[in-house]
N, C-alpha and C positions, 0 to 999 in steps of 0.2 A: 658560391656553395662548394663544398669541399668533394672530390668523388667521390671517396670512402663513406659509402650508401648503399641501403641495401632496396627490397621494393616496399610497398605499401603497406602490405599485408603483415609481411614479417618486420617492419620496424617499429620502434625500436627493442621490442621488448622479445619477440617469437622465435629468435634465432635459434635455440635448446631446448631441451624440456626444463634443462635447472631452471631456467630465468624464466620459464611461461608464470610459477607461480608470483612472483615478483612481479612482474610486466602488467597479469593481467590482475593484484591485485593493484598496483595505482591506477590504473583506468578503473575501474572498478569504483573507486574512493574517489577520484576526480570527477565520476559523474554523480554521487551519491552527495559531494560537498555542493556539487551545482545545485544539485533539487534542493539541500538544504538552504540555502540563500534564496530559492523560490520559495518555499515554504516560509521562511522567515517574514518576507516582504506577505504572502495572502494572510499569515496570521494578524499582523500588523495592522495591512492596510493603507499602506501609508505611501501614498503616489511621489510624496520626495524620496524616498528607499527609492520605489522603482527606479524614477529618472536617475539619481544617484546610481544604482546598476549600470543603467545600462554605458552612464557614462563611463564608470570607468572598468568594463568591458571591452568599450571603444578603446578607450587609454590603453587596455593591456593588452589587444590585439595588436598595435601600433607600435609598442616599448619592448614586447618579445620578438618581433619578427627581425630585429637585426640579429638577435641571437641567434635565432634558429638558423639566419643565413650564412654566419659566421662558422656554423658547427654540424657538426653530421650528427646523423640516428647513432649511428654508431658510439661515436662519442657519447652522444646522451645518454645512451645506454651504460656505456663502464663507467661512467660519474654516479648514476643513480644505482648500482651495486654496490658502491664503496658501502661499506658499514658506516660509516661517520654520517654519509648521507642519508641513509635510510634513519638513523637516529636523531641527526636535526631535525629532520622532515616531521618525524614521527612528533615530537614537542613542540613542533610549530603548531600542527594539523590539532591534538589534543587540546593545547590550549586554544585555539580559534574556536573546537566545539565546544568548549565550556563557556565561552563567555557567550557567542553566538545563539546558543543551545540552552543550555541550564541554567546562565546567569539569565538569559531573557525570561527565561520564564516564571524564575524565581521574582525577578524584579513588577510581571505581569501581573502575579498572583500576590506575592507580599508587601511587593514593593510601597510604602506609602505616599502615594501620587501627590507630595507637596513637598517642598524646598528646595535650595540649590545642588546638594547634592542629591539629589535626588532625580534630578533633570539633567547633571552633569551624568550619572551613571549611565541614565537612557541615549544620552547623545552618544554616549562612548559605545558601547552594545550594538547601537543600529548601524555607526558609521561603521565599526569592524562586520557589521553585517554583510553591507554591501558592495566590501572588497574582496575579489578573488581569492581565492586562497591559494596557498603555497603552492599545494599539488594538481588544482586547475591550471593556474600560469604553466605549469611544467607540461600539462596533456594539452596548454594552446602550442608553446613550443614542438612538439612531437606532430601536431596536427602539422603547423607551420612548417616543419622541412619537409614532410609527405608530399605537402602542395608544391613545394618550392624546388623538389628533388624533381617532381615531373612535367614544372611549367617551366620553360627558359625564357618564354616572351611578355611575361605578367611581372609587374615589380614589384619587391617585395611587400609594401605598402599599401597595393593593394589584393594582395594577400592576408595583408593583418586585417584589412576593414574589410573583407568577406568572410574571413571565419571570425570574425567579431559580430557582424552584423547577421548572421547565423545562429551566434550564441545570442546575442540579444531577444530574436523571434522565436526560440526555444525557449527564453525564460519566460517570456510574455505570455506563450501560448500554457507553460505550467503554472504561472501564477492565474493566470484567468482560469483554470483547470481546476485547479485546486479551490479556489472560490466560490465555484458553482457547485460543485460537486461534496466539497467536507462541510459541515460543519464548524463550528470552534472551539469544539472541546475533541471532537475527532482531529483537525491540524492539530492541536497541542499535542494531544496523546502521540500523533503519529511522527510530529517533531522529538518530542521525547525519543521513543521507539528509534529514531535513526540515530539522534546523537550517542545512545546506548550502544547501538549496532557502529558507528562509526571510531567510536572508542576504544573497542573493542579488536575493529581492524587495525589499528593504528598501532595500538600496543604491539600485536601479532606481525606486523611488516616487517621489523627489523631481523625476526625470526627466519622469515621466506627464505633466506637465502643458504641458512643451512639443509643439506638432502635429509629426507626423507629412507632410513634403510627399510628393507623388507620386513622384517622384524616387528617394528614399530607400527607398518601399515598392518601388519598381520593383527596385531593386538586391538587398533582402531577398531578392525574389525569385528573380532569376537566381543568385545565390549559394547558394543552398537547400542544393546537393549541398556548400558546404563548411561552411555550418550544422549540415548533418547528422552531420559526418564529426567536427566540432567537439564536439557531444554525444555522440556513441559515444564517442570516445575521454575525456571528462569521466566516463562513465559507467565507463568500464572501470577506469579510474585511482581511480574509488572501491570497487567493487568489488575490486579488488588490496587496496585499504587496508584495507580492512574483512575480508579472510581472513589480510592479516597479522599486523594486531592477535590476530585470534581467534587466531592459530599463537601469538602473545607470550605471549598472558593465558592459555593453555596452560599453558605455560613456566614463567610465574612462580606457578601453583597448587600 
């Protein structure tokens, strides 16, 4: 591991206030892609999903930790400011929520549960399900030098299978979470609801990196009341959507 490191707390994203919005919106979205992969698998139901997780969690615990030992926080850090980066990322992350997200559900509710393509679609959907996403791998990297920056007697390796086997008991514990506790038109809606909400960040990242003048936070501010009036109504408009469908998928049972 290289010494240009910084500590725990402040890597790799905390160094500035410019980069806190940046830093802390992919952690942010890296844990929100995690739940959505829990989410995907309790909606489901489907114990090859899980195992399928959790293996290749194991796998990506295992395949990033040479990176991270290869590279400092640091580094990670001015790679993932580049604008090119923020912009692949942001196209990778959106299309992973649509198929993961929209097309599953579209395929749950409309889909007509007979043919080959039809089974080909479902295969394709659940395996992109159950792979990490772009910007997880990247927060298992970041987690990985944190550990690796202040253990010198632990080998990398097994470093990857403890924050792997970490991340595995987390998903376990939210998919059993989710199972007892939602419903299945409540996970839907509230699948929906994040893939909205993650969409939405995603577009927005590439943004983080230009400041904010005073001016512009000034205006935020006095605007508030049609900020507000902006989200009620985004929210309601989802809500209508979400008890229409329920009325559909009624309908065509």
């Amino acid at each position: 591991m290289p010494n240009d490191s910084v500590s725990v707390l402040l890597s790799p994203f905390w160094e500035s206030v410019d980069e806190q919005w940046v830093g802390g919106t992919l952690v942010v979205l890296s844990g929100l892609m995690f739940f959505s992969q829990a989410l995907s698998i309790a909606r489901i139901k489907s114990w090859r999903m899980y195992l399928g997780s959790l293996t290749f969690l194991i796998l990506a615990g295992l395949t990033t930790v040479p990176l991270a030992d290869v590279s400092s926080p640091r580094e990670l850090q001015r790679w993932l400011m580049l604008p090119q980066t923020l912009g692949t990322l942001t196209v990778f992350q959106i299309l992973w929520v649509c198929i993961t997200v929209f097309f599953s559900v579209k395929e749950e509710i409309y889909g007509k549960k007979k043919g080959v393509r039809y089974w080909c679609r479902i295969f394709s959907i659940r395996f992109i399900s159950i792979l990490p996403s772009p910007i997880f791998l990247l927060f298992l990297i970041w987690i990985e030098q944190n550990l690796l920056m202040n253990t010198t007697s632990v080998k990398p390796q097994t470093i990857g299978l403890l924050v792997a086997g970490v991340c595995c008991v987390l998903l376990t514990f939210l998919v059993v979470l989710m199972m007892l506790t939602l419903t299945e038109y409540q996970r839907l809606g509230l699948h929906l609801l994040l893939g909205c909400l993650l969409v939405t960040a995603c577009i927005l990242l590439p943004c983080l990196t230009e400041k904010l003048n005073w001016d512009s936070s000034a205006n935020i501010t006095q605007n508030r009341n049609e900020i507000f009036m902006l989200s009620l109504l985004g929210i309601v408009v989802i809500l209508i959507g979400f008890f229409y469908q329920k009325r559909m998928s009624e309908k065509t049972k």
